[in-house]
One Martini backbone bead per residue (centre of mass of N, CA, C, O) as a GRO file, in nm:
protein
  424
    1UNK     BB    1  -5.697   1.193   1.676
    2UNK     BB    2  -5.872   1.467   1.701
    3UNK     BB    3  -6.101   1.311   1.832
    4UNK     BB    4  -6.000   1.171   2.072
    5UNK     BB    5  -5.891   1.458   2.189
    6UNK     BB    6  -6.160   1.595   2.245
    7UNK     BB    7  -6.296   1.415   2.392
    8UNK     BB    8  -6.153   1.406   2.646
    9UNK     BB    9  -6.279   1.712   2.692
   10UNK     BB   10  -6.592   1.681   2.726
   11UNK     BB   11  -6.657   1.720   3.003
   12UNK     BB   12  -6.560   2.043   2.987
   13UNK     BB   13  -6.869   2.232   2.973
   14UNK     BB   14  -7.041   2.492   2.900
   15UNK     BB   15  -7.231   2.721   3.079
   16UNK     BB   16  -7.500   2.905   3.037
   17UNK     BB   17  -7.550   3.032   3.341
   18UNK     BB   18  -7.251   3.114   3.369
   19UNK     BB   19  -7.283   3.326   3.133
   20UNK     BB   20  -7.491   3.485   3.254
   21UNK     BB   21  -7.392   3.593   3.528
   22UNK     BB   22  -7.144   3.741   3.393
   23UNK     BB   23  -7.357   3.963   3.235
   24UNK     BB   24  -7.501   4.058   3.474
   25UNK     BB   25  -7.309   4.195   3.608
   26UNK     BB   26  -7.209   4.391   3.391
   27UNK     BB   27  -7.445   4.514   3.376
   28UNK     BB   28  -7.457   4.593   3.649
   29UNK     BB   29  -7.266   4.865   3.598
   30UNK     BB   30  -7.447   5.021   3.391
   31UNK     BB   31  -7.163   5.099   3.274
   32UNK     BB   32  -6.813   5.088   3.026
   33UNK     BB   33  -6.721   5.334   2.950
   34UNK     BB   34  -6.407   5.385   2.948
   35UNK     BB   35  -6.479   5.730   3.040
   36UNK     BB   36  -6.549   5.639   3.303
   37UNK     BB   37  -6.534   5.534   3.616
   38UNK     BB   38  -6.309   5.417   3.847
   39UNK     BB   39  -6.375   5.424   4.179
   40UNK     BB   40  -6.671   5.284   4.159
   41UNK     BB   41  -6.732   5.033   4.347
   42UNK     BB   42  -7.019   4.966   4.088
   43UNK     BB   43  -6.959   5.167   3.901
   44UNK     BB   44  -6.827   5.147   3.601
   45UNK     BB   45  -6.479   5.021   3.455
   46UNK     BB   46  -6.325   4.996   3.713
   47UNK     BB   47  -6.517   4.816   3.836
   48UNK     BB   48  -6.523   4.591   3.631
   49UNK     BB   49  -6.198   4.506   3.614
   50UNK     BB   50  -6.177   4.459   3.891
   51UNK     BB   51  -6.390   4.188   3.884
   52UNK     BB   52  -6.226   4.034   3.675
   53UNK     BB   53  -5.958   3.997   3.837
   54UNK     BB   54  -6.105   3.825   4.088
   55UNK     BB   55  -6.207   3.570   3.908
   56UNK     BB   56  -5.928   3.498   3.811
   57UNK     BB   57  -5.859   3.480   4.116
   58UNK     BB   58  -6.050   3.210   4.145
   59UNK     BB   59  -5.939   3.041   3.965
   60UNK     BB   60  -5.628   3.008   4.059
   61UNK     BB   61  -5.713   2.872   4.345
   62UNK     BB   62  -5.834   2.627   4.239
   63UNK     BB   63  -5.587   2.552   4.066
   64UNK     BB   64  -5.326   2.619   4.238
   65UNK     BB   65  -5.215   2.949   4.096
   66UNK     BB   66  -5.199   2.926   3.735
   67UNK     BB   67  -5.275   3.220   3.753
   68UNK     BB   68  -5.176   3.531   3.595
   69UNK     BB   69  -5.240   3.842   3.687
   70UNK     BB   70  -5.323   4.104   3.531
   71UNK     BB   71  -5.307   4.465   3.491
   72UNK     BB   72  -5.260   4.657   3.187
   73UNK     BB   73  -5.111   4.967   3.092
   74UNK     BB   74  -5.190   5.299   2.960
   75UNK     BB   75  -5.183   5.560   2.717
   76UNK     BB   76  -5.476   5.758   2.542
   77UNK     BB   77  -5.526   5.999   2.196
   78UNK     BB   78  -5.813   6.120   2.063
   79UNK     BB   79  -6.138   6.170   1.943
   80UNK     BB   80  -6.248   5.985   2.192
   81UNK     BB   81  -5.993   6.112   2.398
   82UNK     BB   82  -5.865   6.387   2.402
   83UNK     BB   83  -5.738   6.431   2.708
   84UNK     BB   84  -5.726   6.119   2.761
   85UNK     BB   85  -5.674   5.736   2.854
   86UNK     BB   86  -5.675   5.462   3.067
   87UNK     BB   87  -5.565   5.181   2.921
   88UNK     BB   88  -5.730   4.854   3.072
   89UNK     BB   89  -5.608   4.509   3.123
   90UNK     BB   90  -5.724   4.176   3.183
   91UNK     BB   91  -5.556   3.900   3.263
   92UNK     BB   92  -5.457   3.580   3.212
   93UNK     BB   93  -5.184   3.347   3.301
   94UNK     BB   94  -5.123   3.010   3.147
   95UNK     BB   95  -4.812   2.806   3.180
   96UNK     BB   96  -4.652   2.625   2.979
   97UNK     BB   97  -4.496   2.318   3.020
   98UNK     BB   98  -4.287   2.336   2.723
   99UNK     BB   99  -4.393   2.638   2.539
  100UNK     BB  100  -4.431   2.924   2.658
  101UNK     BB  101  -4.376   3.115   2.424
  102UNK     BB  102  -4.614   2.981   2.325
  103UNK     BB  103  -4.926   3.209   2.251
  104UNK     BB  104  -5.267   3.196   2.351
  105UNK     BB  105  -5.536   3.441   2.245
  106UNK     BB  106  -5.827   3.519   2.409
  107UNK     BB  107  -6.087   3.764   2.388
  108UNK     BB  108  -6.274   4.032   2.527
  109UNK     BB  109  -6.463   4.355   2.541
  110UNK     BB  110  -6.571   4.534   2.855
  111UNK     BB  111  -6.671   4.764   2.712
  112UNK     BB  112  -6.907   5.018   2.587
  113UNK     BB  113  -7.211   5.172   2.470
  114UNK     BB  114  -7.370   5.400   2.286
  115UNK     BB  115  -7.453   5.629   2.045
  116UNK     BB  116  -7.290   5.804   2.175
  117UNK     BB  117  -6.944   5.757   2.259
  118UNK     BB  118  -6.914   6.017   2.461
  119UNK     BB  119  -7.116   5.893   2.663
  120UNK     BB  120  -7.064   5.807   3.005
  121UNK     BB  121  -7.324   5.800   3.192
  122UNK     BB  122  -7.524   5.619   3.033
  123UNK     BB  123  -7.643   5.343   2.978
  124UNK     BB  124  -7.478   5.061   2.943
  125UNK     BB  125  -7.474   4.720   2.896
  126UNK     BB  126  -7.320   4.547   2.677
  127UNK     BB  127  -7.419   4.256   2.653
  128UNK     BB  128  -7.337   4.180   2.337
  129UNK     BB  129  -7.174   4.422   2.363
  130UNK     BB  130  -6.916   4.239   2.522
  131UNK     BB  131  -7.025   4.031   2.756
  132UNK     BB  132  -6.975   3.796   2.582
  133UNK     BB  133  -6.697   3.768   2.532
  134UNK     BB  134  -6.594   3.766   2.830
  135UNK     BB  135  -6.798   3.530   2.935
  136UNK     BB  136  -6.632   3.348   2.766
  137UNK     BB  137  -6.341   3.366   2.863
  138UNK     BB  138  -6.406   3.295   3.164
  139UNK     BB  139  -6.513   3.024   3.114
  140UNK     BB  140  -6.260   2.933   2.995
  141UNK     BB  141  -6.095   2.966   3.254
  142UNK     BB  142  -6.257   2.797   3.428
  143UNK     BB  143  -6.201   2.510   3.298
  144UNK     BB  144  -5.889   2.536   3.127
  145UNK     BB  145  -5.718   2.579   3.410
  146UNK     BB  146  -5.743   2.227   3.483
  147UNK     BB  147  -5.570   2.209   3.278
  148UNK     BB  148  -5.304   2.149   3.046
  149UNK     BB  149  -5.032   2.265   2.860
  150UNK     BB  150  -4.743   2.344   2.626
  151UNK     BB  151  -4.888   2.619   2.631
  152UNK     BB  152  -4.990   2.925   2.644
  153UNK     BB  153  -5.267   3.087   2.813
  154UNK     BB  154  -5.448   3.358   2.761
  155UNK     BB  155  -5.666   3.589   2.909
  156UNK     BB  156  -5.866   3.845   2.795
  157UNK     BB  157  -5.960   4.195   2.909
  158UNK     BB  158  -6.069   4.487   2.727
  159UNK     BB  159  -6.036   4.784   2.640
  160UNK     BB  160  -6.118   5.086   2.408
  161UNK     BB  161  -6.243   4.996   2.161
  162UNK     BB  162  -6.476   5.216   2.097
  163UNK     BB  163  -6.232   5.443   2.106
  164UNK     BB  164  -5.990   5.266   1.921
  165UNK     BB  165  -5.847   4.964   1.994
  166UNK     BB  166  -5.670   4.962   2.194
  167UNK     BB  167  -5.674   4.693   2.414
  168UNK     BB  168  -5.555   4.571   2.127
  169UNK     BB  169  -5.282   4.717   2.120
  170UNK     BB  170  -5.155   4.645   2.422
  171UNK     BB  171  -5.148   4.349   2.403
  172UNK     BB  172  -4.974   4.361   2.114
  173UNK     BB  173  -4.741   4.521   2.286
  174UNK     BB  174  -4.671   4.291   2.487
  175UNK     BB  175  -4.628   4.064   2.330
  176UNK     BB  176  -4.359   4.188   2.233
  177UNK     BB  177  -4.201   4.283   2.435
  178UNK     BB  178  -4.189   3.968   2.568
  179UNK     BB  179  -4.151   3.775   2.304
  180UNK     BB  180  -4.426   3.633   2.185
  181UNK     BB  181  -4.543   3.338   2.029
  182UNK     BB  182  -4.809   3.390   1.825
  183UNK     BB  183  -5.048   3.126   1.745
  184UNK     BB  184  -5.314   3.307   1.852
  185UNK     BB  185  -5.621   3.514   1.787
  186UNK     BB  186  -5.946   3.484   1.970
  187UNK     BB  187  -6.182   3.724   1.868
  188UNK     BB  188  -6.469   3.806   2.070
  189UNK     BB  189  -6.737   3.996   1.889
  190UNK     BB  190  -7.068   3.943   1.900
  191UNK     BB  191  -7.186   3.647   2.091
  192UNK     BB  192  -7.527   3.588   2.158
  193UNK     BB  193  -7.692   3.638   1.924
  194UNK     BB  194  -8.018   3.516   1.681
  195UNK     BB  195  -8.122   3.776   1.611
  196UNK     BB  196  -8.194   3.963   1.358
  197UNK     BB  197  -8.285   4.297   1.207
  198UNK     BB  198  -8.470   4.089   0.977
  199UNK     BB  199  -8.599   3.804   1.132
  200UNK     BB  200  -8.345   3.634   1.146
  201UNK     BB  201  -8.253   3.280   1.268
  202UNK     BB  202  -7.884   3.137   1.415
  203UNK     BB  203  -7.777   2.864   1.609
  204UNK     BB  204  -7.552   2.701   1.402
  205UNK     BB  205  -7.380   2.959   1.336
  206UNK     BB  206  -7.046   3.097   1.297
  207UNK     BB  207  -6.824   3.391   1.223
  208UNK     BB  208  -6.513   3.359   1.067
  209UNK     BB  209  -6.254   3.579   1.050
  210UNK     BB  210  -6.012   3.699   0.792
  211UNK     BB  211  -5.726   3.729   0.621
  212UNK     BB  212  -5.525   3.751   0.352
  213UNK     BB  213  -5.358   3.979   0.262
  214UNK     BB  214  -5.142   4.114   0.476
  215UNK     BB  215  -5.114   4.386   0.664
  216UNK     BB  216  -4.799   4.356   0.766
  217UNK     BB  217  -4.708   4.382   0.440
  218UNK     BB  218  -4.561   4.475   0.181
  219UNK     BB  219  -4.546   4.504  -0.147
  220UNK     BB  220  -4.335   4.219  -0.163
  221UNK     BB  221  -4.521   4.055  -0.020
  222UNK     BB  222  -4.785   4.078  -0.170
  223UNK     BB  223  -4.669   3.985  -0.443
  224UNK     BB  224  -4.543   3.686  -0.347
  225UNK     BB  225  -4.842   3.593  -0.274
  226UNK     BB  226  -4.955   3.626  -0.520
  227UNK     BB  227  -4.747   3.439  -0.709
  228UNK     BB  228  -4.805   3.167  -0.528
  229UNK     BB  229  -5.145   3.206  -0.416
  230UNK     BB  230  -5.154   3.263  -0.124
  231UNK     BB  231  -5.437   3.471  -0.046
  232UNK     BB  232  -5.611   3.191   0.123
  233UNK     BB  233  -5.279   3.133   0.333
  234UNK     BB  234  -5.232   3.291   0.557
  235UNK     BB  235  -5.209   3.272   0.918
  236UNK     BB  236  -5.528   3.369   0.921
  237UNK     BB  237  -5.650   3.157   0.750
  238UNK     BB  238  -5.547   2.907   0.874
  239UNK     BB  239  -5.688   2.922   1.125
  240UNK     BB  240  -5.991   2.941   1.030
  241UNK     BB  241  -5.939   2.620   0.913
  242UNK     BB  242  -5.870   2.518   1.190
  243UNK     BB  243  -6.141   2.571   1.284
  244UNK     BB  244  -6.351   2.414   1.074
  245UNK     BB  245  -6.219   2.164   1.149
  246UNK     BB  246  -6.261   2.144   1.476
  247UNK     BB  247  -6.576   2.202   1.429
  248UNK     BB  248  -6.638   1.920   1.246
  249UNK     BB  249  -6.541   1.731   1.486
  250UNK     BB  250  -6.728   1.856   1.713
  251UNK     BB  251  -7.060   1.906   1.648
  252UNK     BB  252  -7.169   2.224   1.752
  253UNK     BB  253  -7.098   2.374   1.542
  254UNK     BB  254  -7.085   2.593   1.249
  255UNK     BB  255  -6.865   2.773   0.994
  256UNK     BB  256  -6.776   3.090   0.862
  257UNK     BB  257  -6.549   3.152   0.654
  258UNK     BB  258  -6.443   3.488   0.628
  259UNK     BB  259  -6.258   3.667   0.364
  260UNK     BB  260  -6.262   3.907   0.580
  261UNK     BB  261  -6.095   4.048   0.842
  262UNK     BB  262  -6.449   4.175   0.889
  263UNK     BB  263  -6.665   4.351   0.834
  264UNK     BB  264  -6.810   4.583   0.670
  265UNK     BB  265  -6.631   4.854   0.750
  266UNK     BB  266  -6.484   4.707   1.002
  267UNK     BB  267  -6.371   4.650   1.344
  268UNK     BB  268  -6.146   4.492   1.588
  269UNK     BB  269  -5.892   4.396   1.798
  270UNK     BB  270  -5.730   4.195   1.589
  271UNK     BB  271  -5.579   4.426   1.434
  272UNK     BB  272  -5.359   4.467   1.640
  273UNK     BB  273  -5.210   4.194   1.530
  274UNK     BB  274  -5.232   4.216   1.191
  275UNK     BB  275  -4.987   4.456   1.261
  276UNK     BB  276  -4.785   4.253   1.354
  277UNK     BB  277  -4.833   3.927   1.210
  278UNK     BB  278  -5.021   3.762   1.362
  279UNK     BB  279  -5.272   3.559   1.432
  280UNK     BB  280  -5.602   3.660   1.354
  281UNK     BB  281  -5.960   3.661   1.448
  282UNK     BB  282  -6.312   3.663   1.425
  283UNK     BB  283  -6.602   3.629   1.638
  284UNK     BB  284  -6.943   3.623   1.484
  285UNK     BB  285  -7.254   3.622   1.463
  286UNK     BB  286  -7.490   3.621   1.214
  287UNK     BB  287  -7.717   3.769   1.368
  288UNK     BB  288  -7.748   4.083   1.364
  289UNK     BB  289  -7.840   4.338   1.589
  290UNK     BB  290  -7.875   4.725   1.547
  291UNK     BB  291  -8.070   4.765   1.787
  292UNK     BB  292  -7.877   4.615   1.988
  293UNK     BB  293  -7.640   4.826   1.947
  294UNK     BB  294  -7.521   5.135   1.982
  295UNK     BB  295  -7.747   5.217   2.198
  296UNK     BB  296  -8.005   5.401   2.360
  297UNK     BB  297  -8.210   5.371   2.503
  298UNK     BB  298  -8.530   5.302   2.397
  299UNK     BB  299  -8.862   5.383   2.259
  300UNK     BB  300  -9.006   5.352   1.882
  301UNK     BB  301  -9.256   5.307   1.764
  302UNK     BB  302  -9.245   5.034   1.974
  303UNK     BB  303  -8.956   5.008   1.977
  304UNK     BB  304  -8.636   4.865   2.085
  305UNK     BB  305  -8.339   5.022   2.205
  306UNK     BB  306  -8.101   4.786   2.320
  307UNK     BB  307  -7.818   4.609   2.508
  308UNK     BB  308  -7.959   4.338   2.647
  309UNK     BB  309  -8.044   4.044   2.794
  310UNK     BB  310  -8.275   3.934   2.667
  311UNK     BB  311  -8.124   3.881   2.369
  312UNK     BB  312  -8.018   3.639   2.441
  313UNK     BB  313  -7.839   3.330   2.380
  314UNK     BB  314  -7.675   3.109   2.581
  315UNK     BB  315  -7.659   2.853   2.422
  316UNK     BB  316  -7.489   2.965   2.223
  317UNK     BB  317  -7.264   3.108   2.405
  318UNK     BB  318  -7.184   2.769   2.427
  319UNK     BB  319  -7.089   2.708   2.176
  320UNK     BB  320  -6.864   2.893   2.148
  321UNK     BB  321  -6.734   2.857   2.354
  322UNK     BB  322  -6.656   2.550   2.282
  323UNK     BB  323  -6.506   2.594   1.998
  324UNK     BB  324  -6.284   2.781   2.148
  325UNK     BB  325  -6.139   2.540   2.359
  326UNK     BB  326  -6.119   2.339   2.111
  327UNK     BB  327  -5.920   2.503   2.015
  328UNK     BB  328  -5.721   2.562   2.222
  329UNK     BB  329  -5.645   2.310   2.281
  330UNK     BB  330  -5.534   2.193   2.018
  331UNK     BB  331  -5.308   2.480   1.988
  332UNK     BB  332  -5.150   2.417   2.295
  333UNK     BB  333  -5.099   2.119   2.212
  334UNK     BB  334  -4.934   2.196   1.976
  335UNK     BB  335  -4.686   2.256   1.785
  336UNK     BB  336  -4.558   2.429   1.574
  337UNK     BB  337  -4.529   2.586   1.321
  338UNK     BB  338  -4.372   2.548   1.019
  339UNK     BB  339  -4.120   2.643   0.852
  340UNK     BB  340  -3.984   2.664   0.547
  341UNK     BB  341  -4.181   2.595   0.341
  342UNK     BB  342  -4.176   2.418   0.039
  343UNK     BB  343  -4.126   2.389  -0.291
  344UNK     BB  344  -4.093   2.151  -0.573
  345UNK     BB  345  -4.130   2.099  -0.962
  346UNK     BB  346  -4.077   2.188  -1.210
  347UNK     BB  347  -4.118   2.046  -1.469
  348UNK     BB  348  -4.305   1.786  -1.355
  349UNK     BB  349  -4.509   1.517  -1.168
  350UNK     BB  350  -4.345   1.638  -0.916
  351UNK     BB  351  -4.354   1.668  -0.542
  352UNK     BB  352  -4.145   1.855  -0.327
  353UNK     BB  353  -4.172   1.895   0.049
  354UNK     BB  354  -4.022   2.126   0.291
  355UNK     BB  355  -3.867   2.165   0.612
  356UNK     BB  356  -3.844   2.270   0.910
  357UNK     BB  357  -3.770   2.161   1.207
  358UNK     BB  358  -3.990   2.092   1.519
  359UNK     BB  359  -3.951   2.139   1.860
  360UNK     BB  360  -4.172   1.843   1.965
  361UNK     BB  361  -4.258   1.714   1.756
  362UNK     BB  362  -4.380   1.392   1.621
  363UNK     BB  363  -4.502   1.528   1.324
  364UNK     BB  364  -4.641   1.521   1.019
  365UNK     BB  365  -4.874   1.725   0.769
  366UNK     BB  366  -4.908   1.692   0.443
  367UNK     BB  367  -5.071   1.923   0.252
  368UNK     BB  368  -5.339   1.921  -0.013
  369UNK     BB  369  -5.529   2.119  -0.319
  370UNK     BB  370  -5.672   2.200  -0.548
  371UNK     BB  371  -5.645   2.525  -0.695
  372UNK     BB  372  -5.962   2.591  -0.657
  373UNK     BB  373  -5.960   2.526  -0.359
  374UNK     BB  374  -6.016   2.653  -0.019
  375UNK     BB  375  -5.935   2.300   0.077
  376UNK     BB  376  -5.829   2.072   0.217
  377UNK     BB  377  -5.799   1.711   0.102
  378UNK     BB  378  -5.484   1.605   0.140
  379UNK     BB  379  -5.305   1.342   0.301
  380UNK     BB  380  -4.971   1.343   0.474
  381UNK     BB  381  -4.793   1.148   0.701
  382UNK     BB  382  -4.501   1.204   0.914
  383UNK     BB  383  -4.230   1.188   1.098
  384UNK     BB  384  -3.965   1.339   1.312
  385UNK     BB  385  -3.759   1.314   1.069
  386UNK     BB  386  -3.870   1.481   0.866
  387UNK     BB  387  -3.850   1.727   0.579
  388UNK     BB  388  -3.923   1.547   0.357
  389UNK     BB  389  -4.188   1.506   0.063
  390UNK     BB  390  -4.250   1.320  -0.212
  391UNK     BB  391  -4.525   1.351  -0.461
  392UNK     BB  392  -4.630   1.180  -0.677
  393UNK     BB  393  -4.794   1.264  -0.921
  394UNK     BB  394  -4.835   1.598  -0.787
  395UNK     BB  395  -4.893   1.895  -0.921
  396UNK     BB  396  -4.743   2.245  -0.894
  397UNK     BB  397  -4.931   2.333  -1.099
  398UNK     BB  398  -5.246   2.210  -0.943
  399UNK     BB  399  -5.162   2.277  -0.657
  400UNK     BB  400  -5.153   2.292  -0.297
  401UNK     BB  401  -4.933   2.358   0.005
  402UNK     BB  402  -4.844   2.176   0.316
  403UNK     BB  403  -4.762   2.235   0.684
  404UNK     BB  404  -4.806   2.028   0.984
  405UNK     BB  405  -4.773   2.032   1.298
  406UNK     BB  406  -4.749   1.708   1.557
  407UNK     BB  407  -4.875   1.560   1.819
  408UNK     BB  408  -4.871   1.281   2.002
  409UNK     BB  409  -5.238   1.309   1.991
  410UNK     BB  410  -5.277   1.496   1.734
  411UNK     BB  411  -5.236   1.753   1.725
  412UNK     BB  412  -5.280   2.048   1.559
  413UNK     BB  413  -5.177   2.302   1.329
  414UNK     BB  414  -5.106   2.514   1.175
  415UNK     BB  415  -5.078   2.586   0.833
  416UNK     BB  416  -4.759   2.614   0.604
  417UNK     BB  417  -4.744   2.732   0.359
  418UNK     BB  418  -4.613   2.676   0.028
  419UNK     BB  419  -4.306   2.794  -0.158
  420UNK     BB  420  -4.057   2.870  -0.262
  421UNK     BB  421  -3.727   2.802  -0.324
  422UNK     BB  422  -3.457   2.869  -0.282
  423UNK     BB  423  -3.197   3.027  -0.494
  424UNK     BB  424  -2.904   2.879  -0.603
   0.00000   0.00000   0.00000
């Protein structure tokens, strides 16, 4: 079914050109370092948001309205804002026509930097860190603007990552205070580029992390997952595994499903999502080159060193556009994840797997596999009247368990990994 459903939307493909205009425009304001100008017209910060919430509302008009373009900031004070400094979010709310609580948020930060990163006035381009994300997030809104969805979809221009990743404490704090339910968090930073500074070159693969025991979680939570066996399978693991199956189902890229947060020792905007409880992964390039990352424009000993446009990869930042919003397709069509999963069966040779009812599913997706590996391998589906399913014969100490819920068209959530029965 849900190869079925991607096809239909096979239509609205992302455009290489289309991210090209985006990205170059970004580069053209000059820097967009947090605490450039705000003011000036052409140049710094201040353009670039202004411009991108311009986008946004020519995207709604198109669409005759559907898009809530909003500015969200706040104040933040830090070692690289001593001062403190205006940290302003640009989002775009598509509201879901039967679950509007419920909420997929694709993101990338419209920030710059160079090497200093207290420098403000120096160009930054930031073509790649991050007019990618951007230009993705855009091009998305562009396109699935045109289509309905049962949840809401965010798109949202994060501003402050360099300096502290605000833009996503922001976003994450807006989304709790309004209380949405938040089914997942795309976050795309460094999606443009294939020749990594090794010499290496990787157009057909993204990288897509996750955390597996969670951020959120206290001491008792953490134990409780590791005896579960749960650590595999948090709901941003969950997520991750989801990006994967409609990647394979799409067969635009294959995913590297990497099992931790970010890169070693590095951090991006989904990180306050993941303190917050929220499922959120972080989609970055393979062959990574840190010669133009973070770099004051400059040439050295032959060498160039600064983040500009030419080292773009256009068509590959349409495939991951494309992946992404395949991934949003899919979650914003689907029920919410069920709840309550549990699974019953010790000292059996069979598993009892229920689960509570979720509002609108068509039905369930019932998944088990091997305990030595960490995907899905078997299921079975079942209609929206049930709530548990007998599995004969698969030991619940051989297996592990989960349940997702089924929209009329096939659409799948992520998975619920399933825990003990409360005791009775």
């Amino acid at each position: 079914m849900i190869a079925l459903f991607l096809l239909a939307a096979a239509s609205a493909q992302p455009d290489p050109a289309q991210l090209k205009a985006t990205i170059t425009t970004l580069v053209g304001f000059g820097t967009r370092h947090t605490l450039s100008t705000t003011t000036d017209p052409k140049r710094g910060i201040g353009a670039a948001r202004r411009w991108a919430a311009a986008r946004f509302e020519t995207f709604s008009k198109a669409c005759g309205g559907c898009l809530k373009v909003e500015t969200i900031g706040d104040q933040f004070t830090g070692p690289r804002a001593p001062n403190g400094v205006r940290i302003e979010d640009v989002i775009a709310i598509q509201q879901g026509t039967a679950d509007p609580d419920r909420v997929v948020i694709v993101q990338g930060h419209i920030d710059s930097r160079v090497t200093d990163v207290m420098d403000t006035t120096s160009d930054a381009p930031g073509a790649n860190d991050d007019a990618s994300g951007v230009a993705l997030v855009m091009e998305a809104a562009r396109l699935l603007s045109k289509e309905k969805f049962a949840a809401t979809i965010v798109y949202a221009a994060l501003s402050g990552e360099e300096q502290g990743l605000w833009g996503g404490q922001l976003l994450a704090r807006t989304a709790k205070a309004r209380g949405w339910k938040v089914a997942a968090v795309l976050n795309n930073d460094i999606v443009g580029n294939t020749h990594g500074v090794g010499g290496a070159h990787d157009d057909k693969r993204v990288r897509v992390f996750s955390e597996g025991v969670q951020l959120s979680g206290d001491l008792d939570a953490a134990k409780a997952q590791r005896a579960n066996g749960g650590e595999d399978d948090s709901p941003s693991r969950a997520l991750a595994k989801a990006i994967k199956r409609v990647a394979a189902k799409a067969k635009g890229i294959d995913v590297i499903a990497v099992r931790r947060p970010d890169r070693f020792q590095r951090g991006g905007d989904h990180t306050p999502f993941l303190e917050l409880g929220y499922p959120a992964v972080r989609f970055s390039e393979v062959t990574e080159n840190y010669d133009h990352q973070h770099q004051t424009l400059r040439t050295e000993n032959g060498k160039f060193y600064g983040d500009t446009i030419e080292f773009m990869d256009f068509p590959y930042l349409a495939k991951v556009t494309a992946l992404n919003m395949a991934v949003m397709r899919e979650l914003a069509s689907a029920p919410a994840a069920p709840e309550g999963v549990t699974i019953e069966g010790a000292l059996s040779a069979d598993t009892k797997v229920s689960w509570q009812p979720v509002s609108g599913a068509a039905g369930y997706r019932v998944r088990w596999r091997q305990a030595d590996g960490p995907d899905w391998t078997s299921f079975k589906d079942v209609p929206a009247s049930a709530t548990s399913l007998k599995l004969d014969g698969v030991n619940i100490d051989h297996d592990f368990f989960g349940v997702a819920s089924l929209s009329a068209n096939g659409a799948e959530s992520i998975v619920t990994f399933a825990g003990p029965a409360p005791r009775k």
